[in-house]
PLY file of the C-alpha trace (Angstrom):
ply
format ascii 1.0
element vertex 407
property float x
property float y
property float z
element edge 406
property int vertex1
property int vertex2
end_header
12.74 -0.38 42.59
13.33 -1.66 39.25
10.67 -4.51 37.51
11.82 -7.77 36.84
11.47 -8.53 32.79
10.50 -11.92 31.91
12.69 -14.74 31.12
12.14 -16.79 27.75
10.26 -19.54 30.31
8.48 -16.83 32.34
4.08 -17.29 31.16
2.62 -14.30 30.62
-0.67 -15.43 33.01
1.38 -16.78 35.58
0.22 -15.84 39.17
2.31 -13.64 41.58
5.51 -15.49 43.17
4.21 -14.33 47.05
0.36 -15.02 45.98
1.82 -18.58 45.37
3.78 -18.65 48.19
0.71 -18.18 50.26
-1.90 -20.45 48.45
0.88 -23.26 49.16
1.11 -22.37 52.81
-2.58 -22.22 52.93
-3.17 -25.74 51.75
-0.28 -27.28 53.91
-2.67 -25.78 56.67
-5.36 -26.85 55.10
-4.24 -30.20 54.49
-2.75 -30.75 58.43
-5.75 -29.39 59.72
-8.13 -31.67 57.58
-6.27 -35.10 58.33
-6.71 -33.61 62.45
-10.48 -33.44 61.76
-10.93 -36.90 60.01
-8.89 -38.43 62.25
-11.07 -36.75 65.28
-14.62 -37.74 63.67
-12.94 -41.48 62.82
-12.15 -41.96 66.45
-15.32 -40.91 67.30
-16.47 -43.38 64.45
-18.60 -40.57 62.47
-16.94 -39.96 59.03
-18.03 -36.27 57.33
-19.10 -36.38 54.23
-19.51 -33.02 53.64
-17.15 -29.91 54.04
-18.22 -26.33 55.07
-18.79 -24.57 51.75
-15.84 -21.73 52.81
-13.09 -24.48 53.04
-14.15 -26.05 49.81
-14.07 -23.07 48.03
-10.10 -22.89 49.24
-9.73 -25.88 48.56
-11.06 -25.50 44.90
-8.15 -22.06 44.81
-5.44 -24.11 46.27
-6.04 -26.91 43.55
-6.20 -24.65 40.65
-2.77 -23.04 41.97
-1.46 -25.87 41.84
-2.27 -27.32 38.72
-1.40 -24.15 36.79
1.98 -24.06 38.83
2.60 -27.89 37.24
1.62 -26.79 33.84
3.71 -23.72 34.10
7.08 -25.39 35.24
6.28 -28.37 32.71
6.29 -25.40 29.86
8.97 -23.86 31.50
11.13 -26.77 31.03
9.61 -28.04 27.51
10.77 -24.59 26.38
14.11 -24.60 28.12
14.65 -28.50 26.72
13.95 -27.25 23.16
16.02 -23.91 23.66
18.76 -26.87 24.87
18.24 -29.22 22.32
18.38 -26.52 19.67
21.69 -24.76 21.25
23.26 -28.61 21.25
22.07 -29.05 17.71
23.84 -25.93 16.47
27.28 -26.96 18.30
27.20 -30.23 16.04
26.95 -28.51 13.15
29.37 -25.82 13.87
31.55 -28.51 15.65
31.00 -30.82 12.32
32.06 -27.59 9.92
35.36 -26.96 11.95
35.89 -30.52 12.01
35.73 -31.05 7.82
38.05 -27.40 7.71
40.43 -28.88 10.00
40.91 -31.96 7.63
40.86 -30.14 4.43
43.78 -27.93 5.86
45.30 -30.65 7.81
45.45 -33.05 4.26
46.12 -30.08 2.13
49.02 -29.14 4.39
50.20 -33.50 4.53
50.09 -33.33 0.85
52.41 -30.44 0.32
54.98 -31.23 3.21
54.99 -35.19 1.11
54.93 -33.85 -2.30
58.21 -31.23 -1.84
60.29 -33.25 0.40
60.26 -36.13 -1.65
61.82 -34.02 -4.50
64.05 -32.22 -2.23
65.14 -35.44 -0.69
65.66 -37.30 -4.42
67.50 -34.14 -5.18
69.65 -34.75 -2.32
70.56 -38.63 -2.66
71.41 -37.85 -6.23
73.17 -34.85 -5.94
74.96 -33.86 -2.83
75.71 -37.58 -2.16
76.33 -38.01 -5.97
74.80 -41.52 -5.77
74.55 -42.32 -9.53
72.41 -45.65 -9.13
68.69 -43.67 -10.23
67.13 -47.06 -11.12
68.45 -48.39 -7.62
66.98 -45.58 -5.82
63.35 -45.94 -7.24
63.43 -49.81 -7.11
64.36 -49.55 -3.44
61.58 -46.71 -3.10
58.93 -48.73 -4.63
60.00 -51.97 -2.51
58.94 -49.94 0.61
56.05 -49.05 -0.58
54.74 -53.09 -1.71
55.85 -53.62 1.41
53.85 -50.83 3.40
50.61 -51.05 1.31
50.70 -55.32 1.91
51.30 -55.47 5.63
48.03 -52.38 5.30
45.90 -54.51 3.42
46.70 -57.79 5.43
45.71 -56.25 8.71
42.59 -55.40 7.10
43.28 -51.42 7.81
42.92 -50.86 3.75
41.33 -53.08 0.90
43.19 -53.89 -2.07
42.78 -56.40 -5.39
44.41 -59.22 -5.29
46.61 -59.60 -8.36
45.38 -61.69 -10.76
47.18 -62.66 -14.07
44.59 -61.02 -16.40
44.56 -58.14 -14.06
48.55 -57.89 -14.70
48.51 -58.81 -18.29
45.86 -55.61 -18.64
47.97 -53.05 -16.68
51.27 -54.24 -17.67
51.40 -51.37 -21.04
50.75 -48.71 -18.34
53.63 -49.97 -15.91
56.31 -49.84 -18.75
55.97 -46.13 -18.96
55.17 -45.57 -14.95
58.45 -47.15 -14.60
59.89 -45.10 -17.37
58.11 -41.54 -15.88
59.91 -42.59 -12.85
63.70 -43.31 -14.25
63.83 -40.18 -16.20
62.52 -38.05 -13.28
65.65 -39.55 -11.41
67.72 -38.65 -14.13
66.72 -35.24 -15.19
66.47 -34.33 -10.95
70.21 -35.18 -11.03
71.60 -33.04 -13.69
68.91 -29.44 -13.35
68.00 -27.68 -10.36
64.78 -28.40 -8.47
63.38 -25.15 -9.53
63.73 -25.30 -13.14
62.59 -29.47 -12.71
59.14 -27.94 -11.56
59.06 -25.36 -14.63
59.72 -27.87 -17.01
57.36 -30.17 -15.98
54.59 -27.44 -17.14
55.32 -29.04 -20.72
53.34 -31.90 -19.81
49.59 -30.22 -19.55
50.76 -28.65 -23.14
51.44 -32.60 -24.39
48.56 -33.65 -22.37
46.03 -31.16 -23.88
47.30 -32.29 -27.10
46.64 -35.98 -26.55
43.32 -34.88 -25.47
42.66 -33.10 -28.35
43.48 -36.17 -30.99
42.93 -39.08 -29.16
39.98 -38.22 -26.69
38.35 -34.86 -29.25
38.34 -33.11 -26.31
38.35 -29.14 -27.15
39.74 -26.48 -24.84
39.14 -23.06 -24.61
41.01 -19.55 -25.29
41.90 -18.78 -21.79
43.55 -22.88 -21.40
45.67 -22.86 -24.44
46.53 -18.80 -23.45
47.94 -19.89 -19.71
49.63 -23.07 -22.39
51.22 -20.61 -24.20
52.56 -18.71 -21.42
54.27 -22.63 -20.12
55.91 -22.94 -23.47
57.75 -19.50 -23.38
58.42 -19.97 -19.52
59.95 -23.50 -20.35
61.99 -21.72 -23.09
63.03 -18.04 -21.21
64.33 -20.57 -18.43
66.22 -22.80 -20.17
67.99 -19.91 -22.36
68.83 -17.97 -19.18
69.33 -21.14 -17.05
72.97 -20.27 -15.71
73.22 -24.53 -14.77
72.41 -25.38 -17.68
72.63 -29.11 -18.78
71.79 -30.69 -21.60
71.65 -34.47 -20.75
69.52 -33.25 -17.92
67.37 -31.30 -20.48
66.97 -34.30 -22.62
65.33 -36.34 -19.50
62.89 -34.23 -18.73
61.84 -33.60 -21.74
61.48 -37.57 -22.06
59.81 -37.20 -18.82
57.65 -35.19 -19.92
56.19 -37.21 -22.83
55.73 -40.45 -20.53
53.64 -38.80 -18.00
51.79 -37.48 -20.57
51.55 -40.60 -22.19
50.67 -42.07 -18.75
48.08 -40.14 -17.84
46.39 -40.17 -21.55
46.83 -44.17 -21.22
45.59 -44.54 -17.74
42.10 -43.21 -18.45
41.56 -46.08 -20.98
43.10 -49.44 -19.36
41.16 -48.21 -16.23
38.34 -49.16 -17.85
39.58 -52.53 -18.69
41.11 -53.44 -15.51
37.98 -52.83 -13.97
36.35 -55.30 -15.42
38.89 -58.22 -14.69
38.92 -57.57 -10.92
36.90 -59.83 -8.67
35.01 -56.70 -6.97
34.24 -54.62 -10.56
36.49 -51.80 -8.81
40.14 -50.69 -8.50
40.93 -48.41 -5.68
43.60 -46.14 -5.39
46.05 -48.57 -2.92
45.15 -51.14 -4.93
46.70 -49.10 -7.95
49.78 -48.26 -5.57
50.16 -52.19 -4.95
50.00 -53.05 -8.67
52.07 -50.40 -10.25
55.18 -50.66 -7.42
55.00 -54.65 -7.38
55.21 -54.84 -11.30
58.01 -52.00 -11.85
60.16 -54.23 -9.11
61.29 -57.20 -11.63
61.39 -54.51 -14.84
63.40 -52.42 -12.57
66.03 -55.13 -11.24
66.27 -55.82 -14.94
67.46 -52.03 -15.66
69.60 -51.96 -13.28
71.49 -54.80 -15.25
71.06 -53.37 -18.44
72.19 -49.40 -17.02
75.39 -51.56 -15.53
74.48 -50.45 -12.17
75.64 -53.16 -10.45
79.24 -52.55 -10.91
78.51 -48.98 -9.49
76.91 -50.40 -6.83
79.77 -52.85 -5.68
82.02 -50.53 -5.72
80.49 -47.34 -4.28
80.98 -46.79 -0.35
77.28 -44.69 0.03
76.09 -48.75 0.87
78.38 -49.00 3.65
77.32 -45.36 5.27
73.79 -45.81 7.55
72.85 -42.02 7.14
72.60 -42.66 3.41
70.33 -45.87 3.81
68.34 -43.77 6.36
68.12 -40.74 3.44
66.59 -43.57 0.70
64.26 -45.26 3.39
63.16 -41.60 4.15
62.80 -40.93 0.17
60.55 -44.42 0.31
58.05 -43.65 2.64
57.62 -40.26 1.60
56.98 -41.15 -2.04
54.55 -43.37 -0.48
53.36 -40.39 1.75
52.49 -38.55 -1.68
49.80 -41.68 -2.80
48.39 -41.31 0.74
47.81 -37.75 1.25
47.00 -36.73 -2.82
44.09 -39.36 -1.54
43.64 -37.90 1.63
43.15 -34.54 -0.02
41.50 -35.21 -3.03
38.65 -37.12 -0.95
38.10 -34.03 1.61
38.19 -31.05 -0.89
37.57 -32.02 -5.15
39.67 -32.10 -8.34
39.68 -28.51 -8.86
40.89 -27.46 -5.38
43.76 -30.59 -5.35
45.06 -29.49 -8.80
45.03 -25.94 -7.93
47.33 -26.32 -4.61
49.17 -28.70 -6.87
50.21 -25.82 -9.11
50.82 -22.95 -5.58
52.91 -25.91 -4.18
55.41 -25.42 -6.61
55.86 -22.05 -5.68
57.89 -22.60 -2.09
59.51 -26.18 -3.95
61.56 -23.77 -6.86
62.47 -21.19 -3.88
63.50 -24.04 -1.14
65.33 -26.15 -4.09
67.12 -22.58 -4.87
68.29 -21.41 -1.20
68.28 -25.62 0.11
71.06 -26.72 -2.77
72.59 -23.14 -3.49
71.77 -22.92 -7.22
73.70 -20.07 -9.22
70.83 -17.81 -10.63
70.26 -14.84 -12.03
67.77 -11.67 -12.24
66.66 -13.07 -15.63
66.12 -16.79 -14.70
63.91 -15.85 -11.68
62.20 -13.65 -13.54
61.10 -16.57 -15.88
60.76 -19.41 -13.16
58.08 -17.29 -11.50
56.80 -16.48 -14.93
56.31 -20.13 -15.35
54.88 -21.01 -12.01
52.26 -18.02 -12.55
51.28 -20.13 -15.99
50.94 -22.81 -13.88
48.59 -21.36 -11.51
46.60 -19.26 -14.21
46.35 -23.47 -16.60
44.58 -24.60 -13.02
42.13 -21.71 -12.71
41.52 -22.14 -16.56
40.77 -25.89 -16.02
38.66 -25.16 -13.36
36.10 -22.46 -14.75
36.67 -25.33 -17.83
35.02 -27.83 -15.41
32.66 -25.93 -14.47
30.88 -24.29 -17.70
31.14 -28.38 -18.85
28.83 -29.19 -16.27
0 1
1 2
2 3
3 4
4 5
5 6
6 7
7 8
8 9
9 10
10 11
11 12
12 13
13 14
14 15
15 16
16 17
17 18
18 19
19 20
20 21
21 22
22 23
23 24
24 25
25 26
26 27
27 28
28 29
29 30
30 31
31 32
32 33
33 34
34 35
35 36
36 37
37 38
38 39
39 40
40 41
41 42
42 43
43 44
44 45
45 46
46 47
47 48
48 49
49 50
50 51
51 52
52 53
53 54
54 55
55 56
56 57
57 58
58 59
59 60
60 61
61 62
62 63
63 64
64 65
65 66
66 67
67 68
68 69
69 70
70 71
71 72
72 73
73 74
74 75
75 76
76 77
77 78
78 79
79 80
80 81
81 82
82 83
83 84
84 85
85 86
86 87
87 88
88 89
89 90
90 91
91 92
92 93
93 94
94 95
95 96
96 97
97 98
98 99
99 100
100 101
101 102
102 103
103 104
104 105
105 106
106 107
107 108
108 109
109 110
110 111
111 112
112 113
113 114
114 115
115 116
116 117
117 118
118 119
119 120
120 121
121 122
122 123
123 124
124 125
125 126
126 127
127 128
128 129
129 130
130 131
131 132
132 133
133 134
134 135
135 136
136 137
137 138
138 139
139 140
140 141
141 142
142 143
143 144
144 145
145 146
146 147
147 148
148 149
149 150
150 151
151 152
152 153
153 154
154 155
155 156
156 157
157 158
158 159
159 160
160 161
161 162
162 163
163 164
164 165
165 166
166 167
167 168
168 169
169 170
170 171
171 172
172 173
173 174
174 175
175 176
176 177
177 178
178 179
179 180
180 181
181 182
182 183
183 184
184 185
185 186
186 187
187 188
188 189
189 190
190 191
191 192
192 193
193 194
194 195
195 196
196 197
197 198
198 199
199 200
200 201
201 202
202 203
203 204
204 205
205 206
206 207
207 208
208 209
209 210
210 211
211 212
212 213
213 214
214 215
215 216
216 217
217 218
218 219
219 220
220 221
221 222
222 223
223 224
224 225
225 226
226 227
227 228
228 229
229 230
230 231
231 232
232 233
233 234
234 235
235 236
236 237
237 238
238 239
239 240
240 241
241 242
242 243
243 244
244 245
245 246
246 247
247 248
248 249
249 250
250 251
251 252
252 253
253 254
254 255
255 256
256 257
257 258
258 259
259 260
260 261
261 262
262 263
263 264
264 265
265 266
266 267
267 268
268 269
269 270
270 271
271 272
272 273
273 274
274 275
275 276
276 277
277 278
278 279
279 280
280 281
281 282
282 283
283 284
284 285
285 286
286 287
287 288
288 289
289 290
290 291
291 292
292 293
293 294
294 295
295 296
296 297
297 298
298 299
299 300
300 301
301 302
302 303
303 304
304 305
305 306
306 307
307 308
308 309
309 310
310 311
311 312
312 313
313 314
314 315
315 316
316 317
317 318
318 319
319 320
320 321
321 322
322 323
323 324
324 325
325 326
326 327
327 328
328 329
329 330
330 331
331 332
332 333
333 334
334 335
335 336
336 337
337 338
338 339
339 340
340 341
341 342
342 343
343 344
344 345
345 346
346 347
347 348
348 349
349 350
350 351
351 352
352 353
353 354
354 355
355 356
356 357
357 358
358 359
359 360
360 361
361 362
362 363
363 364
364 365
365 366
366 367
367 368
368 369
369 370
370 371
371 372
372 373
373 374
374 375
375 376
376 377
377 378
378 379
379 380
380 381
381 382
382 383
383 384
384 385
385 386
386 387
387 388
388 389
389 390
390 391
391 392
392 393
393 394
394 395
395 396
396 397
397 398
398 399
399 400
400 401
401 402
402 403
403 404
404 405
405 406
């Protein structure tokens, strides 16, 4: 017959499981048979006092046995309540870890699905519908999102400054050129393909590093201004062996290019200011949404008089079609999507990781714009679109190790 082994609440002095079983049976007897005898002597009125010394003995066993049983199954179960409370502690935290992977992939994920189908879905008002109204299409856009981000804030779901005349007198600069970085991404997406959009954008960390350089003396290294390099000569292989190539469209983005630049270089400084005006010392991200869409929605209506949209607009029949109204209030809530989720994101991973996936994302955008709108390409120009989405990738791990030898 094989030995039992000890479980983790089994004592080491315990007694033997049938030596207990008999030392219990033994003082139920002992027990009956002693309330029998006091109950005999008190009916005979004679109480005694004393028991033989052979039963006290017993007694003295049975009581020991049972105290050491009570100690042993209270030890038994502090050990198995720790054991629990330890095995119920470690599901939290592994629980808790899945939990924040889950949301980093989860908001990673939201933020690319927002980020490409907003261009792809631009690219398709202004394209395959032809809709030539650009400054139409992102007042409309922004409307949905004042609109959104105000019902949020009044049922108290998000917080948001109220908008104050020194707060808008301070932030008006930055909104001209938001609302410029936004017109000439409308009109460049309408003339060049989606792929070569996302290449040429790469010009904008070379005029950003710049700016940083003169206005902020901020000095980069060898391996940024390498992976800068490697942008400029994408930008320019592309272009040359760009077989849709346009030059109005060229033009734009290149404009497009120096306002978001400009944008970001500017936003770092009337921050700052706008801080201080607000009644809570802060500015948020929704409240930023909220101030930047509201503002660009009377400078927009007056573009669209001075571009002589309106015309275009009374006489095109996309206005009277409901899939096409469906299409723009799609392209609105998704370009709100992208302020949502790039928050979402940036809050459960960091800088680094956001701006990295920033730069993969536009890896599936150049090869969904090519196969979605059926651009005419060639050996060459993929060549130097991937060329230039590698740069991409290899300026975000440069930033990064940047970051982190800074610190």
């Amino acid at each position: 017959m094989g030995s039992r082994s000890p479980s983790l609440g089994d004592s080491l002095d315990s007694p033997d499981p049938v030596f207990e079983r008999i030392l219990i049976e033994d003082a139920s007897k002992v027990t009956r048979n002693g309330e029998r005898g006091l109950k005999f002597h008190e009916s005979n009125g004679m109480v005694e006092q004393t028991s033989s010394p052979k039963r006290r003995e017993l007694r003295d066993v049975v009581n020991r046995s049972l105290l050491t049983m009570k100690s042993f199954g209270k030890d038994e179960i502090d050990m198995e309540g720790g054991k629990l409370e330890k095995e119920r502690d470690k599901m939290i935290r592994s629980s808790r870890i899945v939990k924040i992977h889950n949301q980093a992939l989860l908001s990673g994920l939201a933020y690319c699905i927002s980020s490409c189908s907003m261009i792809l879905v631009n690219k398709f008002v202004l394209s395959s519908y032809d809709f030539n109204a650009g400054i139409t299409l992102m007042v409309y856009q922004n409307f949905i999102s004042v609109c959104i981000v105000s019902m949020l804030s009044f049922l108290g779901i998000i917080s948001t400054e109220p908008l104050t005349w020194r707060l808008i007198k301070v932030w008006l600069p930055v909104n001209f050129i938001f609302v410029g970085m936004l017109i000439t991404s409308m009109f460049s997406l309408k003339y060049i393909n989606v792929a070569m959009v996302t290449v040429l954008k790469n010009v904008t960390n070379v005029i950003t590093a710049l700016g940083e350089m003169y206005l902020f003396s901020k000095h980069h290294d060898s391996r940024v201004w390498a992976a800068l390099f490697l942008m400029i000569i994408s930008a320019i292989s592309g272009g040359i062996t760009d077989l849709s190539f346009h030059a109005i469209g060229y033009s734009w983005q290149l404009i497009n290019c120096f306002l978001t630049a400009a944008y970001s270089l500017t936003l770092r400084r009337v921050m700052d200011t706008a801080k201080q005006v607000t009644k809570s010392g802060n500015l948020n991200e929704f409240s930023m949404v909220l101030l930047n869409n509201t503002l660009s929605l009377p400078l927009g209506v007056l573009l669209i008089f001075v571009f002589n949209e309106v015309d275009y607009l009374s006489q095109t029949p996309l206005l009277r079609l409901p899939s096409f109204w469906l299409v723009m209030t799609l392209s609105g809530f998704l370009g709100l999507a992208i302020s949502f989720t790039s928050m979402w994101f940036l809050h459960q991973t960091g800088a680094t990781t956001y701006s990295l996936v920033g730069s993969l994302n536009k890896i599936p955008l150049s090869v969904a714009g090519i196969l979605l709108f059926k651009v005419p390409t060639s050996l060459e120009n993929a060549a130097s679109i991937f060329f230039g989405l590698l740069a991409g990738v290899i300026f975000a791990r440069a930033k990064m190790r940047e970051r982190s030898e800074s610190r």
